[in-house]
Structures are given as structure tokens and as C-alpha cells.
MDAnalysis code that builds the backbone (N, CA, C; Angstrom):
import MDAnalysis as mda
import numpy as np

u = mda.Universe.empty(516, n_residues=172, atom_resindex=np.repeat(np.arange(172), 3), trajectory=True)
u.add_TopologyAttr("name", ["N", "CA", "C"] * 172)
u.add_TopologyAttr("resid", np.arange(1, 173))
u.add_TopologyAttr("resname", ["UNK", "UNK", "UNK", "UNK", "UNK", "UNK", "UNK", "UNK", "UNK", "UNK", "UNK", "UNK", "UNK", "UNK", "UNK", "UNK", "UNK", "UNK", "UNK", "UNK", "UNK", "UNK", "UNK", "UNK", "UNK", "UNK", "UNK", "UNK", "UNK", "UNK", "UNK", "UNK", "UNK", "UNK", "UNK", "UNK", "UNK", "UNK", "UNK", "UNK", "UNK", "UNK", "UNK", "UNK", "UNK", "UNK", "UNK", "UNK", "UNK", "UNK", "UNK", "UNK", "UNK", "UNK", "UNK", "UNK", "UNK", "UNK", "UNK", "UNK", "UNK", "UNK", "UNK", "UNK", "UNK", "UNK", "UNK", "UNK", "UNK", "UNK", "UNK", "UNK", "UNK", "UNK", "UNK", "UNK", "UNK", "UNK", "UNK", "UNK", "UNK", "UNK", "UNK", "UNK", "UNK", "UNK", "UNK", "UNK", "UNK", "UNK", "UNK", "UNK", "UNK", "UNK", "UNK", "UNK", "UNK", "UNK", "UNK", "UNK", "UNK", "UNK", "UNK", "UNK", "UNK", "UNK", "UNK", "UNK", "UNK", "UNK", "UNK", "UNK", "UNK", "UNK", "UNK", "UNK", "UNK", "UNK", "UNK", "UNK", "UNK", "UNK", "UNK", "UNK", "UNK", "UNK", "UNK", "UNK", "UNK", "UNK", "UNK", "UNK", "UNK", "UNK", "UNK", "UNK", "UNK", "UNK", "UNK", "UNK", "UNK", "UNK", "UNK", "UNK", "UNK", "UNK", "UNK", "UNK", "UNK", "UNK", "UNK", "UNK", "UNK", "UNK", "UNK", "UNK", "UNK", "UNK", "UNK", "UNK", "UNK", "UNK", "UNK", "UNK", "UNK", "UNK", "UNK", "UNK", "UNK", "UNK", "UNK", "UNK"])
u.atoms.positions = np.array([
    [98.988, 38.636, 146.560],
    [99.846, 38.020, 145.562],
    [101.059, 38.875, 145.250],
    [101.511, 40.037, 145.764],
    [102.687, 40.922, 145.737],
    [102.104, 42.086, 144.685],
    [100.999, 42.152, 144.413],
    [100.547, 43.028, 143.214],
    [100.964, 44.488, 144.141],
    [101.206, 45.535, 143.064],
    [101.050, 46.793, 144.069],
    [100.035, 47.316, 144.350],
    [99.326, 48.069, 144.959],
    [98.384, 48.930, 145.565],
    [97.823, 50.310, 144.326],
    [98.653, 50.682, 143.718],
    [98.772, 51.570, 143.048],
    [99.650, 51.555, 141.555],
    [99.101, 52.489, 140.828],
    [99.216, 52.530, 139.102],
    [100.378, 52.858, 139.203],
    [101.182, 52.221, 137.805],
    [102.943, 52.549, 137.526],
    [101.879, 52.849, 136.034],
    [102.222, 54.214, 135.100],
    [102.047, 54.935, 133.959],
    [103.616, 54.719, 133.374],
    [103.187, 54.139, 132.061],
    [104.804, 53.728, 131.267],
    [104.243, 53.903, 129.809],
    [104.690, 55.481, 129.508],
    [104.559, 55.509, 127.764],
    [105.741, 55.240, 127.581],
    [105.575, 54.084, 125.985],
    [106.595, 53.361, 125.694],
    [106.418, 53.354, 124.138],
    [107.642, 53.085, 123.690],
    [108.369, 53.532, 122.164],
    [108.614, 51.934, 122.019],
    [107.642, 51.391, 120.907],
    [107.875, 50.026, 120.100],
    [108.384, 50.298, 118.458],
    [109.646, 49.207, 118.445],
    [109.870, 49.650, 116.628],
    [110.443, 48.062, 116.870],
    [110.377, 47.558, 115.186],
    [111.133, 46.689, 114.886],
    [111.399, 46.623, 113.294],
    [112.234, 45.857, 112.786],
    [112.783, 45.573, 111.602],
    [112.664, 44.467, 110.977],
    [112.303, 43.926, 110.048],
    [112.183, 42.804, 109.217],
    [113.258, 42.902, 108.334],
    [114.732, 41.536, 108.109],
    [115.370, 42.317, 107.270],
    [115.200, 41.983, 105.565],
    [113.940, 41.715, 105.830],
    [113.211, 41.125, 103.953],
    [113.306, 41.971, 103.000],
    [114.026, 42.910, 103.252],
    [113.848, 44.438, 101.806],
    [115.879, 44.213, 102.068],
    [116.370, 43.526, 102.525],
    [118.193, 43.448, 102.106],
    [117.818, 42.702, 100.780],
    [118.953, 43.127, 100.286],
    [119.131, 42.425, 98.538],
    [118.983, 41.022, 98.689],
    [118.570, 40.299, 97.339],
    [118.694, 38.801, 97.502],
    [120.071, 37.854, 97.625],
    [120.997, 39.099, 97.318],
    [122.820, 38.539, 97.393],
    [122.736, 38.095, 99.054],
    [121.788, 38.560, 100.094],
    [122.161, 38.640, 101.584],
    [121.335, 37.129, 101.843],
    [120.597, 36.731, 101.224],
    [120.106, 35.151, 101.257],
    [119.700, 35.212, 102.268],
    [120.085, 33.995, 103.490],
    [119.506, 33.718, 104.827],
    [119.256, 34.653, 105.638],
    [120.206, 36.049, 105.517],
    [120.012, 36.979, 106.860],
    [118.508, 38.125, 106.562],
    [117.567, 37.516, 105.502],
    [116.345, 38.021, 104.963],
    [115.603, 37.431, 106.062],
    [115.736, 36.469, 106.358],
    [114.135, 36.168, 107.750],
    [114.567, 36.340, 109.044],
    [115.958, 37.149, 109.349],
    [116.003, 37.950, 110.834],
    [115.113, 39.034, 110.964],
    [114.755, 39.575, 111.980],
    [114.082, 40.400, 112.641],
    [114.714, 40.977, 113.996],
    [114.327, 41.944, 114.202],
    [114.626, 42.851, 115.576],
    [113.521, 43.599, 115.913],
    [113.135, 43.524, 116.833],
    [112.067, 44.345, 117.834],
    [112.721, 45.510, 118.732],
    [111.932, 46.072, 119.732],
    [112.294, 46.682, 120.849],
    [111.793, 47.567, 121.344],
    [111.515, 48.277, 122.680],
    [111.061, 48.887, 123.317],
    [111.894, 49.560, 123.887],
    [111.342, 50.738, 124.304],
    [111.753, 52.004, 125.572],
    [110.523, 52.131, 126.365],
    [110.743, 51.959, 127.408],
    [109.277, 53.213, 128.397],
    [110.051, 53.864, 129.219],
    [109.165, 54.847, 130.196],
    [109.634, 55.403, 131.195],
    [108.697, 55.054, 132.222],
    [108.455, 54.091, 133.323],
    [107.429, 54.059, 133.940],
    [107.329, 55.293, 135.533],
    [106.125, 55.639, 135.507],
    [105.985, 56.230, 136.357],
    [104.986, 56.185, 137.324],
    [105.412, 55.881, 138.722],
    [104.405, 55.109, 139.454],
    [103.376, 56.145, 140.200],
    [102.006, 56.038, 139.870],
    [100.880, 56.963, 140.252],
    [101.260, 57.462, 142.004],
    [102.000, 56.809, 142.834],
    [102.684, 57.554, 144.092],
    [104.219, 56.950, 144.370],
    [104.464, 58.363, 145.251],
    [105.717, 58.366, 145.221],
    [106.509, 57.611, 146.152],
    [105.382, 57.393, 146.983],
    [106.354, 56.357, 148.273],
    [104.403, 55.723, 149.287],
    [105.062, 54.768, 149.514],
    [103.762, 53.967, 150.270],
    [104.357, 53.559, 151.706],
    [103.614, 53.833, 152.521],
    [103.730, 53.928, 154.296],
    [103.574, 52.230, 154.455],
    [104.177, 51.386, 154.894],
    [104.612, 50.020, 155.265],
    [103.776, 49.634, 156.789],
    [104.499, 50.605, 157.288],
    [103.953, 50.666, 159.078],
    [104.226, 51.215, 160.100],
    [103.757, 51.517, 160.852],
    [104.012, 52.588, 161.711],
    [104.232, 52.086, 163.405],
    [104.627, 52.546, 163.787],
    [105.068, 51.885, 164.948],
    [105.081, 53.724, 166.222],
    [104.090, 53.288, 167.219],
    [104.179, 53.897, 168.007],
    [105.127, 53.515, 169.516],
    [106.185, 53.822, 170.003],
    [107.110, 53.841, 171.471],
    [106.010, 54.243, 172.489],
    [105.424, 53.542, 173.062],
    [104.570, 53.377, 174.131],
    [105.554, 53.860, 175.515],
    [106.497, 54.127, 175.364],
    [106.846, 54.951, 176.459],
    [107.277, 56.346, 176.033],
    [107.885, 56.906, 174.731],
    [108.333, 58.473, 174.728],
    [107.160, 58.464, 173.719],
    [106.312, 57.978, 173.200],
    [105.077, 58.482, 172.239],
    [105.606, 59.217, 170.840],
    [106.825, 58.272, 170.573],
    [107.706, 58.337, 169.103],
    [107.098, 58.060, 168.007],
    [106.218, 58.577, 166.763],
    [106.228, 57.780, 165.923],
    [107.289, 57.557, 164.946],
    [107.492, 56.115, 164.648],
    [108.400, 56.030, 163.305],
    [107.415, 55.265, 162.372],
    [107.753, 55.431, 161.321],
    [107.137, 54.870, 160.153],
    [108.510, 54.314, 159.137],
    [107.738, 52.607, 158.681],
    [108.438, 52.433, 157.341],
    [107.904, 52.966, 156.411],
    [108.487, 53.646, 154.956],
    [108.500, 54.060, 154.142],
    [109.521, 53.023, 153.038],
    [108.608, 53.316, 151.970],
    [109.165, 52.715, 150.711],
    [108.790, 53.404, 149.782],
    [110.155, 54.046, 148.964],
    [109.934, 54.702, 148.063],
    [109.674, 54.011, 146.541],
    [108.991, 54.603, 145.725],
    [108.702, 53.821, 144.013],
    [109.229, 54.659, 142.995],
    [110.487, 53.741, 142.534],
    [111.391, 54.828, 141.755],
    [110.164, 54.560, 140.770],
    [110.660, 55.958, 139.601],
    [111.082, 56.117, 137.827],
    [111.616, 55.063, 137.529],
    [111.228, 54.322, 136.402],
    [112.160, 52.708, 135.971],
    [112.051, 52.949, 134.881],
    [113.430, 53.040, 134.231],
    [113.584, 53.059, 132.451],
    [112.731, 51.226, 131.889],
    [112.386, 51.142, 131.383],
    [111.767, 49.894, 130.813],
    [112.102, 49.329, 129.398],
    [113.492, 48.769, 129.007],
    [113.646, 48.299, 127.549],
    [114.135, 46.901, 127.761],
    [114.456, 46.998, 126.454],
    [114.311, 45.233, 125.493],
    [114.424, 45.427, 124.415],
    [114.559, 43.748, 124.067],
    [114.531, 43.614, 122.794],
    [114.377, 42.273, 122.552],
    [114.146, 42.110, 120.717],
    [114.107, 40.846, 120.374],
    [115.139, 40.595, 119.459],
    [115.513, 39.401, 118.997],
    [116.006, 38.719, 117.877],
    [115.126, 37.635, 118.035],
    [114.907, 37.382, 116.234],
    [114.176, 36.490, 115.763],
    [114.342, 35.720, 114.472],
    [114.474, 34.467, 114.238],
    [114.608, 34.146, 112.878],
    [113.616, 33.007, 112.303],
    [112.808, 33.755, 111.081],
    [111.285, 33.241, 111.068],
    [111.855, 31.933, 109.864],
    [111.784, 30.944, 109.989],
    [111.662, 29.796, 109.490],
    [110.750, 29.811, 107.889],
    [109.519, 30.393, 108.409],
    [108.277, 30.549, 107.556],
    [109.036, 31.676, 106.413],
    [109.275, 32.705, 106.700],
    [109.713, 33.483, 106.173],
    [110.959, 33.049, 105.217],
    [111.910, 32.492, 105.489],
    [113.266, 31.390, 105.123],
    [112.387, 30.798, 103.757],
    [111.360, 29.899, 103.941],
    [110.648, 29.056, 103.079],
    [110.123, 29.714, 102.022],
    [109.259, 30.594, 102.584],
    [108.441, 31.516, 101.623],
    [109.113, 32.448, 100.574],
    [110.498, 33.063, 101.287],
    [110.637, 34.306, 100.291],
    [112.330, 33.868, 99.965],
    [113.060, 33.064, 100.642],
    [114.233, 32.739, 100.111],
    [114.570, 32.176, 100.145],
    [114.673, 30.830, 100.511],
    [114.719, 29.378, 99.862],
    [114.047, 28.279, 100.149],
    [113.277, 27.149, 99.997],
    [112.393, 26.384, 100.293],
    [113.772, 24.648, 100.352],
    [114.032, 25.024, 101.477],
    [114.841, 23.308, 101.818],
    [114.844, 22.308, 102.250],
    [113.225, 22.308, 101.490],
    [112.737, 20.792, 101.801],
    [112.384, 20.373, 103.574],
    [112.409, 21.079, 104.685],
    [112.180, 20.896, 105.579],
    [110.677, 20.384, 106.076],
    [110.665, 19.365, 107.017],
    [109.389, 18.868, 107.585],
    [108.536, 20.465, 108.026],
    [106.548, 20.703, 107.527],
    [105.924, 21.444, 107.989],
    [106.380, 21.905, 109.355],
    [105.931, 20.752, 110.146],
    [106.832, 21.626, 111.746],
    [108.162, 22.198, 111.725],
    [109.120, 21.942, 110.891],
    [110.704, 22.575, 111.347],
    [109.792, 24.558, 110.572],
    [109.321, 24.189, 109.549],
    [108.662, 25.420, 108.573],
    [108.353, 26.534, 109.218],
    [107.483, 26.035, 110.485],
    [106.400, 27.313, 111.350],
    [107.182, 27.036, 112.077],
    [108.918, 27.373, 112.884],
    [109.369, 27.480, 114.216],
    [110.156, 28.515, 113.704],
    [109.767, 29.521, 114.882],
    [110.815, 30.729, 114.570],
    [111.491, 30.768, 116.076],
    [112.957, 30.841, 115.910],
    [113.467, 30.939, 117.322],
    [113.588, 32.216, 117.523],
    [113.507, 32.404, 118.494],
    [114.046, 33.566, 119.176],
    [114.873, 34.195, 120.770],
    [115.442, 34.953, 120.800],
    [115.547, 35.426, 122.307],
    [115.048, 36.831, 122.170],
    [114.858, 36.656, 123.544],
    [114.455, 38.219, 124.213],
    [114.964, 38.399, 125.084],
    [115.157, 40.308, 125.438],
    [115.579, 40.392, 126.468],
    [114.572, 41.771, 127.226],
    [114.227, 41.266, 128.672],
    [113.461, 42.406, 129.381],
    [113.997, 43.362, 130.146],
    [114.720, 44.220, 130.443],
    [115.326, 45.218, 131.875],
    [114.573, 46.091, 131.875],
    [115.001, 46.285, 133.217],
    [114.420, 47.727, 133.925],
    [115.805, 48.594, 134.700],
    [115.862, 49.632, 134.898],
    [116.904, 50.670, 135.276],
    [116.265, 51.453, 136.114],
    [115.844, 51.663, 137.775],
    [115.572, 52.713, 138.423],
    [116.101, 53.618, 138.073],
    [115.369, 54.991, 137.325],
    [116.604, 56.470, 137.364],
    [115.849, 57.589, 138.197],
    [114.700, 57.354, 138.820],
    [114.361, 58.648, 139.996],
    [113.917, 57.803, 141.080],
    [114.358, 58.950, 142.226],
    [113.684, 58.379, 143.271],
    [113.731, 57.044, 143.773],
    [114.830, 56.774, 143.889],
    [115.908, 55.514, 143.962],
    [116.374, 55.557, 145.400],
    [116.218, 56.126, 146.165],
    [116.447, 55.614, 147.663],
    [116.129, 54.297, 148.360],
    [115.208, 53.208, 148.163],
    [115.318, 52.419, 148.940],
    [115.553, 51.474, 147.549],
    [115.439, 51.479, 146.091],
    [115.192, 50.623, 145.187],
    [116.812, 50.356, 144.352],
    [118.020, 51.495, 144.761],
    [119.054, 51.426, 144.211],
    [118.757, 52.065, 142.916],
    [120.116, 51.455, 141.572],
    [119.970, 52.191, 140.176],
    [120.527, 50.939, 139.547],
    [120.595, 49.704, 140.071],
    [121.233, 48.661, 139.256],
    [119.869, 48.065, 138.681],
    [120.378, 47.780, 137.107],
    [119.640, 47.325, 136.031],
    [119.489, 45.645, 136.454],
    [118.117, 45.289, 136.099],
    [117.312, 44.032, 136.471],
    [116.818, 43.368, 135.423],
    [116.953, 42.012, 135.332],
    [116.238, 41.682, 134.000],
    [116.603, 40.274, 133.614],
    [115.718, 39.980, 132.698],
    [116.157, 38.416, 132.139],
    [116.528, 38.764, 130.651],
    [116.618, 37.219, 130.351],
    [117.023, 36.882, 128.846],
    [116.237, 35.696, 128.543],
    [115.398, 35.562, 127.727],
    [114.376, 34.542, 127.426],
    [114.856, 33.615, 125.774],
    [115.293, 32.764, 125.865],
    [115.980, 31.809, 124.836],
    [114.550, 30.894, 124.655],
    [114.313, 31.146, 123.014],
    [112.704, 30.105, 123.087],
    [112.290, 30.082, 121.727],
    [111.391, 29.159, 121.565],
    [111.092, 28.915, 120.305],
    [109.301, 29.480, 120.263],
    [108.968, 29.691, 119.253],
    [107.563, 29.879, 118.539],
    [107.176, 28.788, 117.611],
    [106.063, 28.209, 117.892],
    [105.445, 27.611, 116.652],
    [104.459, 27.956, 116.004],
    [104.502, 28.326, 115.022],
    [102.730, 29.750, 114.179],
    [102.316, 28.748, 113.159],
    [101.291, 28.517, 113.500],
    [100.428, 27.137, 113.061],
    [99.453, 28.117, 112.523],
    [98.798, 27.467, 111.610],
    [97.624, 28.583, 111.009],
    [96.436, 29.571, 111.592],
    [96.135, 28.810, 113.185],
    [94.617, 29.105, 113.628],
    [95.351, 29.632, 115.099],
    [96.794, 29.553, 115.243],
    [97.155, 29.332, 116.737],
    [98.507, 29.801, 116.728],
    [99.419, 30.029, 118.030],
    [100.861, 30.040, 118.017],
    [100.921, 29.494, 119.201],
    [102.146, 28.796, 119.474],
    [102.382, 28.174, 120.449],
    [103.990, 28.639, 120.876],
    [103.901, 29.076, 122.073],
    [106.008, 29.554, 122.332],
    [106.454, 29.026, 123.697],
    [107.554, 29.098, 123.656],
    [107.934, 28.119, 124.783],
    [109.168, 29.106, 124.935],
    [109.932, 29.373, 126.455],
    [110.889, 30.205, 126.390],
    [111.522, 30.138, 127.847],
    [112.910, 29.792, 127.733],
    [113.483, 30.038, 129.330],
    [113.502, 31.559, 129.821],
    [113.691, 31.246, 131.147],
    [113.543, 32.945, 131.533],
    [114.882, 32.917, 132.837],
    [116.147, 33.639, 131.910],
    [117.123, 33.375, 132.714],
    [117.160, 34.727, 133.379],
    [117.794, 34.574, 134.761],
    [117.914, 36.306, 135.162],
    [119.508, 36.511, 135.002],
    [119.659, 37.943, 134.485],
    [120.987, 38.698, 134.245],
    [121.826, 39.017, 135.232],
    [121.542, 38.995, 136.900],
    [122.010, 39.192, 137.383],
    [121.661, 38.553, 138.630],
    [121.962, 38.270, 140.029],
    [121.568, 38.253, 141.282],
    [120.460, 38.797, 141.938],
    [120.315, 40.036, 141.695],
    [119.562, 41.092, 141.393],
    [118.097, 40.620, 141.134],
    [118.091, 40.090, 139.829],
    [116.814, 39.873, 138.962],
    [116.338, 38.055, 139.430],
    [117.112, 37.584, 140.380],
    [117.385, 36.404, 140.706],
    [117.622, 35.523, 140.288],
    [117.453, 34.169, 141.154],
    [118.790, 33.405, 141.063],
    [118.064, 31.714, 140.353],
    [117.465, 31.616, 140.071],
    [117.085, 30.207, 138.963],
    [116.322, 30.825, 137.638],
    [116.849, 29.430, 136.990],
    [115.809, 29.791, 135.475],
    [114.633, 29.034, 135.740],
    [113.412, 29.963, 134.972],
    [112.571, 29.852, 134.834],
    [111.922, 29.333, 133.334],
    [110.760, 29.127, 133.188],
    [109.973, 29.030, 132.157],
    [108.664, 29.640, 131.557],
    [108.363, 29.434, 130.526],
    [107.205, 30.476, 130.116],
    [106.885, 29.589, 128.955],
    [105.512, 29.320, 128.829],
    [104.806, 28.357, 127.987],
    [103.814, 30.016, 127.617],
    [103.157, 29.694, 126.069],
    [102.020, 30.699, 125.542],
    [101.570, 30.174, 124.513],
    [100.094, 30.469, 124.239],
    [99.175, 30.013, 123.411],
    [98.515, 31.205, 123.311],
    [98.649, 31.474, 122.280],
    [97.539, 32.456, 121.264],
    [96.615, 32.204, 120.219],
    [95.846, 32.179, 120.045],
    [94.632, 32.197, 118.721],
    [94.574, 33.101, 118.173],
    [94.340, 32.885, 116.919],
    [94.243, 34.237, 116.030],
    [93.154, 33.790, 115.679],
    [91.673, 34.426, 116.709],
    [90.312, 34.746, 116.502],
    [90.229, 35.173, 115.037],
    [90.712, 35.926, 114.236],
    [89.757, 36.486, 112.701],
    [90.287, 35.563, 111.938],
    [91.242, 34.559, 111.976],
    [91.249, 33.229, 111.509],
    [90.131, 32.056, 111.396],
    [89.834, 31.967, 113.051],
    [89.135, 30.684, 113.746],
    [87.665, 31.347, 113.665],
    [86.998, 32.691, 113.424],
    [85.636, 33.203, 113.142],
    [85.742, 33.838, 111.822],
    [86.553, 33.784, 110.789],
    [86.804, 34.561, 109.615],
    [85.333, 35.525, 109.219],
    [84.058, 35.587, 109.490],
    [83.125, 36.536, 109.379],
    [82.684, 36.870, 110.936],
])
């Protein structure tokens, strides 16, 4: 299935912001949010042997080689929680479903910075434009998955998700 053979190790730095503690003069911009990540991934080997090829007449070996860079790993989110809008700064009469949709985008890249010989150093990645629906027992998100460059390739994609929130749906 294209999986690799071997472990990529990526300690990674998560923070985000809720902006619900701005004064109440800032009104709507109280149920934005920002996320984001850093890693550094580092792949358990440094290069993997492809194939080898012996010259049956001078008894040459060559081998393909492929090297596995260092890949910086960040992102981010923007988010604007609906629920949050209702609950803590203004309630405008909106239908339950408009209530629980928080839109959001994301964005994923990666940056080879070691060991970049066969992988280059140009940054790869999408941008995911999508909505959330957080229903009491469940969330439901839906999200395009555009790529940033040629690179990261060339159609949009999609991404459907369903989560349960088990200590909801078994509360003891």
C-alpha cells in the first residue's frame, strides 16, 4: 500500500488559542481559535537499498538507493466555533444545526531540511477548507484537501470523520 518499511520519530510542539478571555468590546472575534504544530521527523534509517543490479559481463554492482530526509512537520488551524458564538456572546436565534457547525481550515506541510539528496527541500502540503458538526454524543467533519503546490499534487481531494465521545455515550 506505499507504507514505509521503517519508523519516521517526530517530537512535536502542539499549542493553540481560544480567543474567549479578549474583552467583551471584541464581540464576534471571541469564538476564533488557532491551533498548531511543529515536529521534526526523523526517519529510524537513513537511506533504503531499492535494487541492485548485477552486469553479467564486467561483474559491476550498482545499486538504487533512496535517501529519507529530516522533514520539518507544521500547520495550523483557524477555527470559528458557532457553539461558542451562542453560548458566551450572543445567542441569534439560529437553527440547532447552524449552532454545532464550526468552520474551519487547516493547513498540513512538510519541509525536507537533512539529507535531502534524492527528496529535494521544497515545502509540500495541503490546505483543508471544512466544516465540523459537534453534536452531543458525536462529531461529524467534512473537509477538502487542496494541495499547495504541484509538488503535493495535482486534484482536490476529500476527507469525511466521525468521532464519538465514548465518556459521553458510557458516562459510568
Amino acid at each position: 500500500v506505499g507504507a514505509e518499511r521503517f519508523n519516521v520519530y517526530t517530537p512535536t510542539l502542539f499549542f493553540g488559542k481560544g480567543f474567549g478571555d479578549l474583552p467583551q468590546s471584541a464581540g464576534w472575534l471571541r469564538a476564533f481559535a488557532i491551533t498548531g504544530q511543529v515536529g521534526y521527523a526523523i526517519p529510524g534509517q537513513r537511506q533504503t537499498i531499492e535494487s541492485i543490479d548485477v552486469d553479467a559481463d564486467t561483474g559491476i554492482v550498482t545499486a538504487d538507493i533512496e535517501t529519507h530526509p529530516d522533514v520539518l512537520v507544521w500547520g495550523g488551524t483557524l477555527q470559528y466555533s458557532m457553539p461558542y458564538l451562542k453560548q458566551n456572546v450572543v445567542d441569534l436565534g439560529l437553527p440547532d444545526f447552524i449552532n454545532r457547525l464550526i468552520p474551519i481550515v487547516e493547513v498540513a506541510l512538510q519541509t525536507p531540511v537533512a539529507n535531502t539528496i534524492t527528496s529535494g527541500t521544497i515545502t509540500t502540503g495541503t490546505v483543508n477548507p471544512g466544516l465540523i458538526y459537534a453534536a452531543n454524543k458525536f462529531q461529524l467533519a467534512a473537509e477538502a484537501i487542496i494541495p499547495i503546490n504541484r509538488q503535493s499534487g495535482t486534484g482536490v481531494g476529500g476527507m469525511v470523520q466521525l468521532h464519538f465521545y465514548l465518556d459521553d455515550i458510557f458516562p459510568t
